[in-house]
DRENDREN-965709 format. One record per residue (C-alpha): y, x, z. Coordinates in steps of 0.25 Angstrom, whole numbers. Each point is the difference from the previous one (the first is absolute). Example, Ala and Ser with C-alpha at 12.3 -4.5 7.8 and 13.67 -1.06 7.14 Angstrom:
2
> -18 49 31 $
> 14 6 -2 $
// end
This chain:
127
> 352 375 469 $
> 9 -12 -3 $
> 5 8 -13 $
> -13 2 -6 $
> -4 -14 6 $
> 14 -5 -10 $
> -3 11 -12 $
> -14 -8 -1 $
> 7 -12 -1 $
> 8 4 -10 $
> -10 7 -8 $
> -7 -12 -3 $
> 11 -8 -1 $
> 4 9 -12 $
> -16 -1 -5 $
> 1 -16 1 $
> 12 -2 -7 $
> -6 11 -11 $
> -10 -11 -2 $
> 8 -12 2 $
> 10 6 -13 $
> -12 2 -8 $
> -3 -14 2 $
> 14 -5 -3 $
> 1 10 -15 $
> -11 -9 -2 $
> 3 -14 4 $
> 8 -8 -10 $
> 9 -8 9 $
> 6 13 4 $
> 13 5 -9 $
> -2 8 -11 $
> 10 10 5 $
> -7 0 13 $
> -14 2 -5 $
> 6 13 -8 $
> 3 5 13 $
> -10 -4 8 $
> -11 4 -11 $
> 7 13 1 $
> -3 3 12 $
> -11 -5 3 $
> -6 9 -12 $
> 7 12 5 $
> -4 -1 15 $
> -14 -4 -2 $
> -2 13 -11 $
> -9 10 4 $
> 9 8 -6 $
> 14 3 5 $
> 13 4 -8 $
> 2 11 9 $
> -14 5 5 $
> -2 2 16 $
> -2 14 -1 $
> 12 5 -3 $
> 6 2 15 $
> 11 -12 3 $
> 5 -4 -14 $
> -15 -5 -1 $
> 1 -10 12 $
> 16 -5 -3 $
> -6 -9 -10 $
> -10 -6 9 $
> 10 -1 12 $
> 13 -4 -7 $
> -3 -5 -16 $
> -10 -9 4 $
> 3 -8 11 $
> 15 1 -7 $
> -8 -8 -11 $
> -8 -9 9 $
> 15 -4 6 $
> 6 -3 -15 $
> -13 -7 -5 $
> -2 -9 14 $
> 15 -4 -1 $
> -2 -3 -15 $
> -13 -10 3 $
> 4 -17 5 $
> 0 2 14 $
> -13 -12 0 $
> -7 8 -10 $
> 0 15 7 $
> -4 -7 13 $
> -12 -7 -7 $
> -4 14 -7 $
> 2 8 11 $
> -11 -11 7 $
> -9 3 -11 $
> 1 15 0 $
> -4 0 14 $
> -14 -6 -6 $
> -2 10 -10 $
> -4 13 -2 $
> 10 9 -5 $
> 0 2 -17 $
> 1 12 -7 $
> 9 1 -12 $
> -5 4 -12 $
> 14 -2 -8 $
> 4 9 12 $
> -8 10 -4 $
> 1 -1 -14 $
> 16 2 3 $
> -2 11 9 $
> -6 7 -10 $
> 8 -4 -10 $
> 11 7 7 $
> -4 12 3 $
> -5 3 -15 $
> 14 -3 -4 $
> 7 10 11 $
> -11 9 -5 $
> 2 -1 -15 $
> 15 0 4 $
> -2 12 5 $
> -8 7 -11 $
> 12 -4 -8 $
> 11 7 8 $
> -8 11 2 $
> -9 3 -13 $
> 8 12 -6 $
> 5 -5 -16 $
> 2 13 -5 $
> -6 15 2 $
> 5 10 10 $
// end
């Protein structure tokens, strides 16, 4: 019981400071180098769409248990220590976004590995 109790915690730890980066890409007293990162992240981990998708067996939860908070832990270190703490009190107000740029990159992605791939494949000369 004390695991799950303590894999709670962490879950939303993880979904607060998801919101906290997303208000920190867009706060202009935070670095521009932070913000990249942060804004990154945030747009990756509030896609409704993932790079890898969850279906596929393993592979499709690595990026949600290991990328993303790998990420988080980049982005939080990036953020003025005053700043992520005043974000993360605000994320804990609001309701969780949804990226649109997310989205829009996800599927971005996935139609160049899929062109890519017509490309390597698509036979050039007759048989």
């Amino acid at each position: 019981m004390r695991i799950l109790n303590a894999t709670r915690q962490w879950a939303k730890a993880i979904r607060r400071d998801v919101v906290a980066l997303w208000l920190a890409a867009r706060d202009p007293r935070v670095p521009w180098h932070a913000k990249a990162v942060a804004g990154a992240v945030a747009a990756y981990a509030l896609s409704p769409i993932d790079l890898i998708p969850d279906f596929i067996p393993i592979i499709g939860y690595l990026d949600d248990l290991i990328i993303v908070p790998l990420g988080i832990m980049l982005a939080v270190k990036l953020v003025p220590v005053d700043l992520m703490r005043e974000f993360r009190d605000e994320a804990t107000r609001r309701a969780k976004p949804v990226s649109k740029a997310g989205l829009i990159f996800m599927i971005a992605v996935w139609i160049v590995a899929a062109a890519a791939l017509l490309w390597l494949f698509w036979p050039t000369h007759p048989a």
